[in-house]
N, CA, C and O atoms as a GROMACS GRO file, in nm:
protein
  348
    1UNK      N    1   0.488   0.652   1.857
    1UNK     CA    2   0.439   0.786   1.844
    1UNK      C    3   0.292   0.785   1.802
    1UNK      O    4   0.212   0.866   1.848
    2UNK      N    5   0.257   0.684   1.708
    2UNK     CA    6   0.129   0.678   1.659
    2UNK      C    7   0.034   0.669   1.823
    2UNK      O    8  -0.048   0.745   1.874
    3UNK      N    9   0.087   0.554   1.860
    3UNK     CA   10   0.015   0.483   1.952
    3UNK      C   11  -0.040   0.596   2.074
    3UNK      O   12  -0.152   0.602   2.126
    4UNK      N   13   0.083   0.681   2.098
    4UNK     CA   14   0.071   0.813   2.200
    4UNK      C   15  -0.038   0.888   2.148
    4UNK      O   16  -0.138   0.879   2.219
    5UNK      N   17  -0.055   0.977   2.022
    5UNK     CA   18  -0.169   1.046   1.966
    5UNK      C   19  -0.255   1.008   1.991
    5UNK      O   20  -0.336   1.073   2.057
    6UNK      N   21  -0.282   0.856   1.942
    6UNK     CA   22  -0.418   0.766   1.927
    6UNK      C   23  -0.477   0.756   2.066
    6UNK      O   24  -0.599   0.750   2.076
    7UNK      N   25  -0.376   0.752   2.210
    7UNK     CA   26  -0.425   0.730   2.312
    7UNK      C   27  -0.418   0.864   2.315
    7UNK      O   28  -0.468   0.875   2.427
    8UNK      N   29  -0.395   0.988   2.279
    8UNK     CA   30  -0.453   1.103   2.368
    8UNK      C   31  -0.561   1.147   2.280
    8UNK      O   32  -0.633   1.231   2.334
    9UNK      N   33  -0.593   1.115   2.161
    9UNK     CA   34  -0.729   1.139   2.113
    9UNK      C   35  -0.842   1.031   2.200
    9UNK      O   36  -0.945   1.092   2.227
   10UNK      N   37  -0.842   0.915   2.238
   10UNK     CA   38  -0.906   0.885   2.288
   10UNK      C   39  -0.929   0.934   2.406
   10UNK      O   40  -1.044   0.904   2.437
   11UNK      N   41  -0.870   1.004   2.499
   11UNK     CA   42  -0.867   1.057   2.609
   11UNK      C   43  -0.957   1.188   2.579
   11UNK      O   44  -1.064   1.220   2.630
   12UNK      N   45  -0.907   1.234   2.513
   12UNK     CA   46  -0.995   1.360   2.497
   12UNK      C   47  -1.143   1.345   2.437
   12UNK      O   48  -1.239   1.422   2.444
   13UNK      N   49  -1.130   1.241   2.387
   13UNK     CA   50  -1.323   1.169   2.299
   13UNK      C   51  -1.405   1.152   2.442
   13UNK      O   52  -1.523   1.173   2.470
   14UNK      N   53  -1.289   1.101   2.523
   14UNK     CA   54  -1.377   1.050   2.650
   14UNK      C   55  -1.430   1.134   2.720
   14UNK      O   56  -1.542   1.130   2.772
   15UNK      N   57  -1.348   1.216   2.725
   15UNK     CA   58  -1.335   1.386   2.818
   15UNK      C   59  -1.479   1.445   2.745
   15UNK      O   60  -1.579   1.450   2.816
   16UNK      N   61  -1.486   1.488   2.607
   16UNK     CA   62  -1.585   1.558   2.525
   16UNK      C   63  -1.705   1.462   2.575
   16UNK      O   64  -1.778   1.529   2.648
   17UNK      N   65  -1.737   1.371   2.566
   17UNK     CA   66  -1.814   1.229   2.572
   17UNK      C   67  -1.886   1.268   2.716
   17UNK      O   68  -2.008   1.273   2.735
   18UNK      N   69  -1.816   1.284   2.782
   18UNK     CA   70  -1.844   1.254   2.940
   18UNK      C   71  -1.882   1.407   3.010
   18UNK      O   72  -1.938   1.405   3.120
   19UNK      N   73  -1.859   1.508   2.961
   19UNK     CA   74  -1.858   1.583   3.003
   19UNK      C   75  -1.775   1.691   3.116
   19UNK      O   76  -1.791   1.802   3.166
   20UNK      N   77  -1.681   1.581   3.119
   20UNK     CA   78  -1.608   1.576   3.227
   20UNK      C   79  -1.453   1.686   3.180
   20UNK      O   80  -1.362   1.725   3.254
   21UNK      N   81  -1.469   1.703   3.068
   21UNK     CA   82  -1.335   1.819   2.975
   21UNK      C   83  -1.411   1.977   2.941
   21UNK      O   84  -1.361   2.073   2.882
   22UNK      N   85  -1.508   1.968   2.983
   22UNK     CA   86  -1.570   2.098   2.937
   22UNK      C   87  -1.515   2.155   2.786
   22UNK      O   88  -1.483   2.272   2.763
   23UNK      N   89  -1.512   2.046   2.692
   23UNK     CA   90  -1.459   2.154   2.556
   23UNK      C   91  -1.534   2.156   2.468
   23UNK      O   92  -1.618   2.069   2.444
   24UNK      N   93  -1.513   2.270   2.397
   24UNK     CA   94  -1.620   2.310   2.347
   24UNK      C   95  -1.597   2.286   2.159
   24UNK      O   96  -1.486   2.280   2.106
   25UNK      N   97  -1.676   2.279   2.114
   25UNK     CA   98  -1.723   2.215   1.964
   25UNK      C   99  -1.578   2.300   1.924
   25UNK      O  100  -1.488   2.216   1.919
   26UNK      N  101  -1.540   2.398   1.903
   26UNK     CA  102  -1.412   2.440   1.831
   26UNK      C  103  -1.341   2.438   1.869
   26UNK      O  104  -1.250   2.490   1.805
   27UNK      N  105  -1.310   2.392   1.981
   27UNK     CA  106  -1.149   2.327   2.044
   27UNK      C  107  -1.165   2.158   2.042
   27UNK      O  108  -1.062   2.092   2.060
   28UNK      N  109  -1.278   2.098   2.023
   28UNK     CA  110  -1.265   2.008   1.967
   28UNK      C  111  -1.233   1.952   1.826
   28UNK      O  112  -1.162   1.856   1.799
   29UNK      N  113  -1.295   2.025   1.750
   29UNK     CA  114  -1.264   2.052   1.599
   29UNK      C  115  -1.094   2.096   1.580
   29UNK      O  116  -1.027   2.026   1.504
   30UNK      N  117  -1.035   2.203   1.645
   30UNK     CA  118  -0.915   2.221   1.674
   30UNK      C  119  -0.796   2.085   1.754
   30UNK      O  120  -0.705   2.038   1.686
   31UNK      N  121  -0.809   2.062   1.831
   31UNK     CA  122  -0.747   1.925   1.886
   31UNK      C  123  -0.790   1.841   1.766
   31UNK      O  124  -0.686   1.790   1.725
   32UNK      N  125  -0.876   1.807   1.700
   32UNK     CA  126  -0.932   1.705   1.563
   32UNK      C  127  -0.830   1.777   1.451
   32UNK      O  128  -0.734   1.706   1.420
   33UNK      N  129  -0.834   1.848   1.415
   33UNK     CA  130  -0.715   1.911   1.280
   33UNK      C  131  -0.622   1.872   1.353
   33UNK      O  132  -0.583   1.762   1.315
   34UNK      N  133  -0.553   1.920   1.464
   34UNK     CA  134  -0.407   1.956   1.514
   34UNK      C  135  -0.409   1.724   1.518
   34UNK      O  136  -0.300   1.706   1.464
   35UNK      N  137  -0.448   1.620   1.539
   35UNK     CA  138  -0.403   1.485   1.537
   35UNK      C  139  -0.392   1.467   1.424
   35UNK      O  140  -0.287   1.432   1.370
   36UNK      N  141  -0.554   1.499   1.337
   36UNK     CA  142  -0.530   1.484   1.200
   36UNK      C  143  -0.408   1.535   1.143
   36UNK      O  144  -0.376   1.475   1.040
   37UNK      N  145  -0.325   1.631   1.180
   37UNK     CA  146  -0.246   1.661   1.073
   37UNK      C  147  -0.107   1.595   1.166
   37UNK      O  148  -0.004   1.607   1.099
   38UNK      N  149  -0.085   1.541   1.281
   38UNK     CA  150  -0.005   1.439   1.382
   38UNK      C  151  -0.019   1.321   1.320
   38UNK      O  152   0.091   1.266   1.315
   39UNK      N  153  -0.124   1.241   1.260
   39UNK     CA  154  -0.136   1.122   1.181
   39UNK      C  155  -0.106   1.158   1.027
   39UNK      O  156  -0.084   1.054   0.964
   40UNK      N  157  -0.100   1.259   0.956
   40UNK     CA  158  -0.076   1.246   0.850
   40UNK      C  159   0.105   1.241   0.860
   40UNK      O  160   0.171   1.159   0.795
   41UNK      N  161   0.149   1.317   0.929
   41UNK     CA  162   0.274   1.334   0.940
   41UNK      C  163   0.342   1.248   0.970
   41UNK      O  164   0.446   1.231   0.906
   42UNK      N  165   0.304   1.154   1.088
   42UNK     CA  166   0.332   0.970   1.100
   42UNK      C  167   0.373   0.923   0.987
   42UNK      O  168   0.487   0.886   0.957
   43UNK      N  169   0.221   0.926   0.889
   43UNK     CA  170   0.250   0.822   0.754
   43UNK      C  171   0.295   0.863   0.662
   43UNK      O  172   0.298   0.806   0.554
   44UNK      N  173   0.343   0.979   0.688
   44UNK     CA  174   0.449   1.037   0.525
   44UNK      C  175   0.564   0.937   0.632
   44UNK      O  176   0.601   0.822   0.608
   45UNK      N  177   0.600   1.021   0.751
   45UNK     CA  178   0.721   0.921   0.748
   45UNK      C  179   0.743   0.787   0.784
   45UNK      O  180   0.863   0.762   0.782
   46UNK      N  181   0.680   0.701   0.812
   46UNK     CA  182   0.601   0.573   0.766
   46UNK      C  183   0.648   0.564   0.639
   46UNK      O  184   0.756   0.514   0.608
   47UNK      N  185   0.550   0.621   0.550
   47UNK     CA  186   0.614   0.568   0.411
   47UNK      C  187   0.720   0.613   0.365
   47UNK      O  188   0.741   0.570   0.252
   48UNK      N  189   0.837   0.715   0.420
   48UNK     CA  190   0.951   0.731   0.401
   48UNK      C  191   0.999   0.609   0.408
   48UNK      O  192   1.045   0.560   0.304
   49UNK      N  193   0.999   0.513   0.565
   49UNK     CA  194   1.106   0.457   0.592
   49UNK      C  195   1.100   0.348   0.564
   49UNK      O  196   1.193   0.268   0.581
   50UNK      N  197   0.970   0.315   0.505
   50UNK     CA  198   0.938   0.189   0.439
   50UNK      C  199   1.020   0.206   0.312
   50UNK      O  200   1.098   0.118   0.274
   51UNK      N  201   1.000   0.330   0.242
   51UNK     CA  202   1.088   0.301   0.065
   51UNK      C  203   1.193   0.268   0.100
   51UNK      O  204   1.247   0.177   0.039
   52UNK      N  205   1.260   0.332   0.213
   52UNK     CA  206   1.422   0.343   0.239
   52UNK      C  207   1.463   0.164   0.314
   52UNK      O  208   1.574   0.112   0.326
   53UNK      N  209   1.356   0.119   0.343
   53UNK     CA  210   1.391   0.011   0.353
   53UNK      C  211   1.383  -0.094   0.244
   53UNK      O  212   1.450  -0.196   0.257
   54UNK      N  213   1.324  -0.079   0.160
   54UNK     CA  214   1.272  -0.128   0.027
   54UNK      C  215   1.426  -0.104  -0.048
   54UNK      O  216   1.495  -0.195  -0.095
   55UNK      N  217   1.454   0.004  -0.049
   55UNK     CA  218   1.582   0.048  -0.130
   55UNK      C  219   1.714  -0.029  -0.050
   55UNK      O  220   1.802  -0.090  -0.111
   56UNK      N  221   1.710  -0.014   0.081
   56UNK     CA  222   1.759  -0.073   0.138
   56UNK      C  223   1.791  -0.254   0.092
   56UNK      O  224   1.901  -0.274   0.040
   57UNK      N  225   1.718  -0.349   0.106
   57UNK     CA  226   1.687  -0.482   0.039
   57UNK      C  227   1.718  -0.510  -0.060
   57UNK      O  228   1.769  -0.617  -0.093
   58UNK      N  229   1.680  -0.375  -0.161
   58UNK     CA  230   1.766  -0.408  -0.311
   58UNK      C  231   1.890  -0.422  -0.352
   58UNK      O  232   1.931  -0.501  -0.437
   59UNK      N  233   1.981  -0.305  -0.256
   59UNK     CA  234   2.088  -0.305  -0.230
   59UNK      C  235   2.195  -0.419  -0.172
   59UNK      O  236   2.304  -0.455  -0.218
   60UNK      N  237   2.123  -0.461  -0.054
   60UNK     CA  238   2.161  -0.586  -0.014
   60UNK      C  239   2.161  -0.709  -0.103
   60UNK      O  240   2.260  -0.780  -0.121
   61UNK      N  241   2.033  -0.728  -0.161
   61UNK     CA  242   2.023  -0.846  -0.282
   61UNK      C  243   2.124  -0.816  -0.383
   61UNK      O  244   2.197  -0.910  -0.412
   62UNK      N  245   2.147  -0.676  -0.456
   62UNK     CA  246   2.268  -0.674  -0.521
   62UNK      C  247   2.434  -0.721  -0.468
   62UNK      O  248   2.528  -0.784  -0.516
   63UNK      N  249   2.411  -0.668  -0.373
   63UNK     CA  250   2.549  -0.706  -0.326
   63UNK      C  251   2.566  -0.807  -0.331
   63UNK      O  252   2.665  -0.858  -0.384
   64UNK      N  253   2.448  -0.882  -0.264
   64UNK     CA  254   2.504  -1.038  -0.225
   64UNK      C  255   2.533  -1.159  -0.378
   64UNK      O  256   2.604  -1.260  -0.383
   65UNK      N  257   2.438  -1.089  -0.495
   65UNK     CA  258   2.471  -1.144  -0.566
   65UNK      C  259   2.606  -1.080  -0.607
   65UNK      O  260   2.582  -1.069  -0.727
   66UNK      N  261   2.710  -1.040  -0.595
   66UNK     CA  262   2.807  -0.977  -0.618
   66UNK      C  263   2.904  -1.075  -0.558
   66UNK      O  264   2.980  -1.154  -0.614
   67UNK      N  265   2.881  -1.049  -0.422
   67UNK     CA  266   2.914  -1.142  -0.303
   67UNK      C  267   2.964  -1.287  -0.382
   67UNK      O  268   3.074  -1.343  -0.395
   68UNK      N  269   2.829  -1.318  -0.427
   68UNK     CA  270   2.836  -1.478  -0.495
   68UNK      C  271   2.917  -1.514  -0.594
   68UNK      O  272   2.953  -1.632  -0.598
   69UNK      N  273   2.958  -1.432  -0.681
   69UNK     CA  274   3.000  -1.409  -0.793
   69UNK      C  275   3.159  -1.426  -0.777
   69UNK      O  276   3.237  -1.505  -0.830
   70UNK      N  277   3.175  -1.340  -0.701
   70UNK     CA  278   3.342  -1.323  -0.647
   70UNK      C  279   3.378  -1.451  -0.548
   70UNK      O  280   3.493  -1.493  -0.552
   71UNK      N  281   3.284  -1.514  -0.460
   71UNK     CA  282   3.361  -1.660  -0.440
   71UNK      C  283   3.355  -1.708  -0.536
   71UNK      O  284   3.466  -1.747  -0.570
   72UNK      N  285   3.237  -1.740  -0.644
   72UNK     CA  286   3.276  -1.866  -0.723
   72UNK      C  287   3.383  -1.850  -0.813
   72UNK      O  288   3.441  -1.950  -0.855
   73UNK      N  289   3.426  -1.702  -0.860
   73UNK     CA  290   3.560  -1.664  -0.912
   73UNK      C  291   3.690  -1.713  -0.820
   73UNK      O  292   3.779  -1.784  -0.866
   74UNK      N  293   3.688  -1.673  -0.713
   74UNK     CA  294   3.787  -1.754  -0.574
   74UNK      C  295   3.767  -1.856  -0.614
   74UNK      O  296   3.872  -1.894  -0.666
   75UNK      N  297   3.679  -1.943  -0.625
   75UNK     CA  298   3.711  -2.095  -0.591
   75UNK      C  299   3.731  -2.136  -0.731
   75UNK      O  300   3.752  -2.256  -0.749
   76UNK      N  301   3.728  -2.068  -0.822
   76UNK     CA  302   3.810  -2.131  -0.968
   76UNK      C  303   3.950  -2.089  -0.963
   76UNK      O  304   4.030  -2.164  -1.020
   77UNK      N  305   4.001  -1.971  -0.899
   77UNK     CA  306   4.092  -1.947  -0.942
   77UNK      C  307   4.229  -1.969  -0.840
   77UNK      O  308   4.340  -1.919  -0.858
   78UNK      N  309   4.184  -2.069  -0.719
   78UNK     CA  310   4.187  -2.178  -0.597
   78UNK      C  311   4.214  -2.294  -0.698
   78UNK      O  312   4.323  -2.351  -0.703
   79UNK      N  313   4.098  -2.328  -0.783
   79UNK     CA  314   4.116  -2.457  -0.821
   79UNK      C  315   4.197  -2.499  -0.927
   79UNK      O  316   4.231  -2.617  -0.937
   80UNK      N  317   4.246  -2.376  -1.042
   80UNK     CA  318   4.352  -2.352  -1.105
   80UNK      C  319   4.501  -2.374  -1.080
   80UNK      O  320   4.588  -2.444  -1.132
   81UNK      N  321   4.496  -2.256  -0.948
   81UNK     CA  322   4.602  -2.271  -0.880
   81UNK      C  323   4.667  -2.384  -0.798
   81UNK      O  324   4.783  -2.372  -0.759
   82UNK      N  325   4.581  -2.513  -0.766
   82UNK     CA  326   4.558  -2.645  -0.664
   82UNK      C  327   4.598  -2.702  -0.762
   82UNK      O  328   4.685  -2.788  -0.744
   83UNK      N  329   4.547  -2.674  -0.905
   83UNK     CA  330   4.614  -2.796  -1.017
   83UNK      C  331   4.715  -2.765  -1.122
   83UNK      O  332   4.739  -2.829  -1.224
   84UNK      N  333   4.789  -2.617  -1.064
   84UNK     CA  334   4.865  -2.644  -1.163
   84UNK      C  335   4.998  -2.651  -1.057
   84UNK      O  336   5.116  -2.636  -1.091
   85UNK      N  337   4.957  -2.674  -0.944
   85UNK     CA  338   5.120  -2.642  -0.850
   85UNK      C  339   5.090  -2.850  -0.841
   85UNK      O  340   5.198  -2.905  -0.821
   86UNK      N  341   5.000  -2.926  -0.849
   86UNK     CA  342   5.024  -3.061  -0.850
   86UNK      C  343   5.111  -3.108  -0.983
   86UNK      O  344   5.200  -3.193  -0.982
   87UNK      N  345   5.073  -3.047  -1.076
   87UNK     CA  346   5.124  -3.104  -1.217
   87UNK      C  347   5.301  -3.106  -1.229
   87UNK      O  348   5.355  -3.147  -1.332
   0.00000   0.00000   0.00000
């Protein structure tokens, strides 16, 4: 989505540039607010989905130490059970 804006602001720089768009200083200024506020809106959610992935990772790292915890409980209580059915 970024990439789309960015190439139609350049399109239109070229257009203003060249003469070739006939637009005029306040519809340029206008198309300039209306990306500017297309790129701000990107990086809020940009940095939404970055926290949510961040939060995301933490979550996972908890678990897994959880994860870890509960085999090495399994494998004691495996190894309990292995030595007291030999005895």
């Amino acid at each position: 989505m970024l990439t789309k804006v960015n190439n139609e602001m350049a399109v239109w720089r070229h257009k203003a540039e060249s003469g070739e768009g006939a637009v005029r200083s306040e519809e340029m200024e206008e198309l300039k607010r209306k990306m500017n506020a297309k790129v701000m809106e990107l990086e809020a959610q940009l940095e939404a989905a970055q926290s949510k992935a961040s939060s995301m990772e933490k979550v996972k790292s908890r678990l897994q130490g959880e994860l870890d915890d509960l085999t090495i409980e399994v494998e004691r209580v495996c190894a309990i059970f292995h030595q007291r059915d030999h005895v």
